[in-house]
C-alpha positions in Angstrom: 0.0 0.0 0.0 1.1 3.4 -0.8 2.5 5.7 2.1 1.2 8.6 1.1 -3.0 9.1 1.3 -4.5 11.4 -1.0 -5.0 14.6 1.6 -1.5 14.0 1.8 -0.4 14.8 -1.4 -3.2 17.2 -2.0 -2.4 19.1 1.0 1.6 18.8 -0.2 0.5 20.2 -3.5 1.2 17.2 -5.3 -0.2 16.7 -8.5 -2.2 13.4 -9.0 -2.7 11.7 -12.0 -6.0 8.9 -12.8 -5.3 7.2 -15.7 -8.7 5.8 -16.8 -11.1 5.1 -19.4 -12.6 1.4 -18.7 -15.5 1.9 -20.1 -14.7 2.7 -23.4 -11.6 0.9 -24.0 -13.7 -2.3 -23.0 -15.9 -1.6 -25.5 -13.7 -0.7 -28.2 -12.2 -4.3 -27.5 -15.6 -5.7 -27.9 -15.9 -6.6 -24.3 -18.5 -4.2 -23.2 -22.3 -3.8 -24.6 -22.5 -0.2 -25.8 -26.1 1.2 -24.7 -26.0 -0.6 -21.9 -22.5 0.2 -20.7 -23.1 -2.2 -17.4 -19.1 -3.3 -16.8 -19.7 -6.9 -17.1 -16.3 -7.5 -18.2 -15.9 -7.5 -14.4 -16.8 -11.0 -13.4 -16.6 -12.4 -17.4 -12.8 -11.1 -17.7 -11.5 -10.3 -14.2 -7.7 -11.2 -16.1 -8.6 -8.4 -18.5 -9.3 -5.8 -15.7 -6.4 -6.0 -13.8 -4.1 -6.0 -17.2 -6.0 -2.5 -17.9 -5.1 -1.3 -14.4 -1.5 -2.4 -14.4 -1.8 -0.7 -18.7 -2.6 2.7 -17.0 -0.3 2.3 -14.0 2.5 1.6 -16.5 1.6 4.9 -18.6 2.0 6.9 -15.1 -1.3 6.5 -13.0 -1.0 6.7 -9.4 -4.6 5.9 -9.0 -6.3 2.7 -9.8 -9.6 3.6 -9.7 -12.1 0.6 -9.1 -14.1 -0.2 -12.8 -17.6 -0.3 -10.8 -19.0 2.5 -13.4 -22.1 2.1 -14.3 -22.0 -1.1 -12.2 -24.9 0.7 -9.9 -28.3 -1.6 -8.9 -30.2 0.0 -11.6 -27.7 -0.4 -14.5 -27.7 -4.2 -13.4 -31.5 -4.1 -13.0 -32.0 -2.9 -16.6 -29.9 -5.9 -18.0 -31.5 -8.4 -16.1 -28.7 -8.9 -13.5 -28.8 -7.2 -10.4 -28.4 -10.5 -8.6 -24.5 -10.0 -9.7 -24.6 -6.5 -8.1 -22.7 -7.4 -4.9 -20.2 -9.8 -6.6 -19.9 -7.5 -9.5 -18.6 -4.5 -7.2 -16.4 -6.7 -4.5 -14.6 -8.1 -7.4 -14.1 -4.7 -9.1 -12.6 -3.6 -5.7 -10.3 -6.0 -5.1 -8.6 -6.3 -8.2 -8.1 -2.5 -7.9 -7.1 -2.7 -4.7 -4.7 -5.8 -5.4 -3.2 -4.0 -8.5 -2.8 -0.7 -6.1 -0.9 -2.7 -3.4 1.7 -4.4 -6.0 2.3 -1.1 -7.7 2.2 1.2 -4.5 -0.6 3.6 -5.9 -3.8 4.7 -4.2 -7.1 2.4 -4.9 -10.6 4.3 -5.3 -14.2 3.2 -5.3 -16.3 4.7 -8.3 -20.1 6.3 -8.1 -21.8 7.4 -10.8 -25.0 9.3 -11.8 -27.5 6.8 -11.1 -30.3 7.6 -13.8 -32.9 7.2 -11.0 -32.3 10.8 -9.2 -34.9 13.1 -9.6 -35.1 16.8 -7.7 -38.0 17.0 -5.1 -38.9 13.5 -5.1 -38.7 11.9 -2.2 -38.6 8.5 -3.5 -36.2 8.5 -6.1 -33.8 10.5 -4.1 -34.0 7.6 -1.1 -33.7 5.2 -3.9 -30.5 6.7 -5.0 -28.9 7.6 -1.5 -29.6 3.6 -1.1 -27.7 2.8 -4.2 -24.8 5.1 -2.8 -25.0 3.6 0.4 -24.4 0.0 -0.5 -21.6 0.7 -3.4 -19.8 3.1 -0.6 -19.8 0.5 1.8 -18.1 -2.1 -0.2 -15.6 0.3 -0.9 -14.5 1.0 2.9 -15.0 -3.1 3.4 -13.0 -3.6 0.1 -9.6 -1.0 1.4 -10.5 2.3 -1.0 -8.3 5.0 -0.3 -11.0 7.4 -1.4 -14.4 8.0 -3.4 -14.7 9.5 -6.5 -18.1 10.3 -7.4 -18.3 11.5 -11.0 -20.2 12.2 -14.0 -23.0 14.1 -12.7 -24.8 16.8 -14.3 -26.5 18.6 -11.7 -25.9 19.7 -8.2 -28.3 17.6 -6.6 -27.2 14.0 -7.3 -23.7 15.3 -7.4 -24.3 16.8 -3.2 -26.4 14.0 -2.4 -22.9 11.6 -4.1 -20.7 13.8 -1.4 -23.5 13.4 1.8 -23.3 9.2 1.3 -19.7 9.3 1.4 -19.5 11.6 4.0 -22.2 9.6 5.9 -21.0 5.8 5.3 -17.8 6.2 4.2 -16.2 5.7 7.2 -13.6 8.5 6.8 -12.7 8.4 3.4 -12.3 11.4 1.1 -14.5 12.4 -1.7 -13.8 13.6 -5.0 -17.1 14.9 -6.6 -17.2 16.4 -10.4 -19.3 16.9 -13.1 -19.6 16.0 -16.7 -20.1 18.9 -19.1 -22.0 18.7 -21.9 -23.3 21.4 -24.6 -23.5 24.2 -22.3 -21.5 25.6 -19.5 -23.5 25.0 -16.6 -25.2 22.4 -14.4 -28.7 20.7 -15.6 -30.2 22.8 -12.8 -28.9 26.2 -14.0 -25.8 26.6 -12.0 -22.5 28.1 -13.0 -19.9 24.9 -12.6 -17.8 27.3 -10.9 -20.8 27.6 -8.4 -21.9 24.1 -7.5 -17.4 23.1 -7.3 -17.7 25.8 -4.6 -20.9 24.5 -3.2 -19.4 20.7 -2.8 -16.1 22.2 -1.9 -17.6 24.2 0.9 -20.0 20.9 1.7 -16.4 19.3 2.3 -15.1 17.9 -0.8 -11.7 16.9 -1.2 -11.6 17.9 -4.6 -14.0 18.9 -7.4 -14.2 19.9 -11.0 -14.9 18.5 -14.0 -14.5 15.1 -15.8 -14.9 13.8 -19.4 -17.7 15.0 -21.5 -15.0 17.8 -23.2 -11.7 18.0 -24.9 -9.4 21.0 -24.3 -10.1 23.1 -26.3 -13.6 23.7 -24.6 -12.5 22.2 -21.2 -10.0 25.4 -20.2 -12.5 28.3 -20.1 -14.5 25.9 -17.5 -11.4 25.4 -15.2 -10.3 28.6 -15.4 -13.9 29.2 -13.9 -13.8 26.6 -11.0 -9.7 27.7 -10.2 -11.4 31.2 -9.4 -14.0 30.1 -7.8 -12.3 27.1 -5.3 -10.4 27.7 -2.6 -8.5 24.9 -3.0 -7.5 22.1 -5.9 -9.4 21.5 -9.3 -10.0 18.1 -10.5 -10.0 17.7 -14.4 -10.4 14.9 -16.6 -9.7 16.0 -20.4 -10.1 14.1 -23.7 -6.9 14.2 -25.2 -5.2 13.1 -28.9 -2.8 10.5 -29.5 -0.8 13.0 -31.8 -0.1 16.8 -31.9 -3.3 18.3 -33.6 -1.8 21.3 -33.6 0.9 20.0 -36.1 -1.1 18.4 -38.6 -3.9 20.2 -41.2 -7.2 19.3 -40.0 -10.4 19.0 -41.6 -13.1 22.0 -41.2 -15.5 21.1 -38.7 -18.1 22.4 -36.6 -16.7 23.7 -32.8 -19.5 22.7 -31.0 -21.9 19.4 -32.9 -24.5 17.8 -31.1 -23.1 16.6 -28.0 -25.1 13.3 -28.0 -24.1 12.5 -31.8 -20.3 12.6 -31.5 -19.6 14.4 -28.2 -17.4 16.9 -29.0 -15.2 18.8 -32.0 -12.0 16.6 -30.3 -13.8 13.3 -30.3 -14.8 13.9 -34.2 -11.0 15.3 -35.0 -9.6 12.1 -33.2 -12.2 9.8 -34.8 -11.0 11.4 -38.3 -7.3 11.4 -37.7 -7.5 7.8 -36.5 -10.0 5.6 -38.0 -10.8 7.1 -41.2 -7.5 7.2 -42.6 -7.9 10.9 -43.5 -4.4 12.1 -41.4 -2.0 8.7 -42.8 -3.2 9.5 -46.2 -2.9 13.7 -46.0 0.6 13.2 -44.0 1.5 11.1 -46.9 2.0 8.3 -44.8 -0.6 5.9 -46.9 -1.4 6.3 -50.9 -4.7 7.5 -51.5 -6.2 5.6 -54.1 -9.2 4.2 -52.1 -11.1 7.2 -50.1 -13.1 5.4 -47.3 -16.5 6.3 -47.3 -17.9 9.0 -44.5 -18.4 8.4 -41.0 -21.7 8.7 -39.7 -21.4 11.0 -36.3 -23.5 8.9 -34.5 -20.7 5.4 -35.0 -18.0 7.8 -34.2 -17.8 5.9 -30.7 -17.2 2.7 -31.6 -14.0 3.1 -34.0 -12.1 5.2 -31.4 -8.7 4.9 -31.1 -7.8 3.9 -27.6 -6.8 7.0 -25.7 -6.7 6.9 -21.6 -8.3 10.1 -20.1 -6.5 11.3 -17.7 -7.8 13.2 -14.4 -5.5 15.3 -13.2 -5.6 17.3 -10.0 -3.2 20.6 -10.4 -3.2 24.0 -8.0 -3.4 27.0 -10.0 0.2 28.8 -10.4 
């Protein structure tokens, strides 16, 4: 186990790096149902889990943050097996936390918005502090170092996220952020730089942002939380295998619909990658075939692998 927690290094000013990106990498290796996104892969490939840990570890992670994504009661309910639930998350756990031990990095459990959360109703929110409850538990029985709770697009689910691990967490930290999508604020009208400072002042160990944006569109956002935190920013950016900047690209729109290919750096990197477009225009393939256009809404599924990386930095 590592010596150093994560208030530690955070209070050292130690920058932390996440290397993650499960979901999508599983399903780009055909191991993971898109639509559904339920991490199966969990109990079908455990093997396969823990060589993606010990993949991102090796690229510089000092995180191994537990695959239980998605792996919430209702995800499991929809597919028809929430009677894995339990197993599903214990064995998610321990192979991070196994992988964390050899390697000497931090483990964390993983919440995420539950689909189920609704504002002023009573029922769903119980339902969802339930879900919480039990996936936050197994992490402190299970040896997480910390909590991430991520992916949320408005302040409720996202403060209700920080109360259950605050409440049964027995201790451990919380790292709360949002996913951004077409416009710059929560779903319930809220400045991001408002609701970090919210969780932040609700007792967050650190907030911000995760995937949802490249960086092109990412950096106005964090300048926006850096002014309005006291303390760190947590970011988790889409970025390129290549430098963009160095290459011609093609002319395309800055902000597409969001649900149809995500984001101008998702379509670039789709382009650049899987369409042949940059090997041919770089002159490192002939061109005498053109491959035919990519529909926005496939651009998911030919993605070159790419780890996003959350990154916790203290503004200079």
């Amino acid at each position: 186990m590592t010596s150093k927690s994560l208030l530690q290094r955070l209070q050292d000013k130690e920058d932390i790096v996440v290397a993650e990106g499960y979901l999508f990498e599983f399903e780009r290796r055909g191991l993971l149902k898109a639509g559904a996104f339920v991490p199966e892969v969990v109990i079908e490939r455990p093997d396969l889990v823990k060589n993606l840990h010990e993949e991102f570890v090796n690229a510089g992670s000092d995180v191994c943050l537990a695959f239980t994504y998605y792996g919430h009661r209702e995800k499991l309910r929809v597919i028809g097996r929430e009677g894995d639930l339990e197993k599903l998350n214990r064995d998610a756990l321990k192979i991070a936390r196994q992988v964390a031990d050899d390697t000497g990095t931090l483990m964390a459990g993983d919440l995420c918005n539950t689909t189920v959360y609704r504002k002023d109703n009573k029922e769903a929110i119980e339902t969802t502090e339930a879900m919480f409850k039990e996936q936050i538990e197994w992490a402190v029985e299970e040896g997480a170092d910390y909590v991430v709770g991520e992916s949320f697009s408005e302040l409720g689910e996202a403060m209700l996220a920080l109360e259950c691990i605050n409440k049964y967490g027995n201790g451990l930290p919380a790292v709360i952020s949002f996913i951004s999508h077409a416009v710059d604020n929560t779903s319930d009208g809220l400045a991001f730089g408002v609701a970090c400072r919210r969780l932040e002042e609700a007792g967050a160990a650190a907030v911000g942002l995760n995937c949802g944006r490249g960086p092109k569109t990412m950096l106005p956002l964090i300048r926006e939380i850096r002014q309005a935190c006291k303390e760190r920013g947590l970011f988790r950016l889409t970025f390129l295998r290549m430098p963009v900047d160095e290459v011609k690209l093609p002319t395309l729109p800055e902000k597409p619909n969001p649900w149809a290919c995500s984001m101008w750096d998702y379509v670039v990197a789709t382009l650049l990658t899987t369409s042949g477009w940059w090997r041919r225009n770089m002159g490192v393939d002939p061109p005498p075939v053109d491959t035919p256009p990519i529909c926005p809404s496939t651009l998911f599924l030919g993605r070159t692998k790419a780890a996003r990386i959350l990154t916790s930095r203290r503004s200079k």
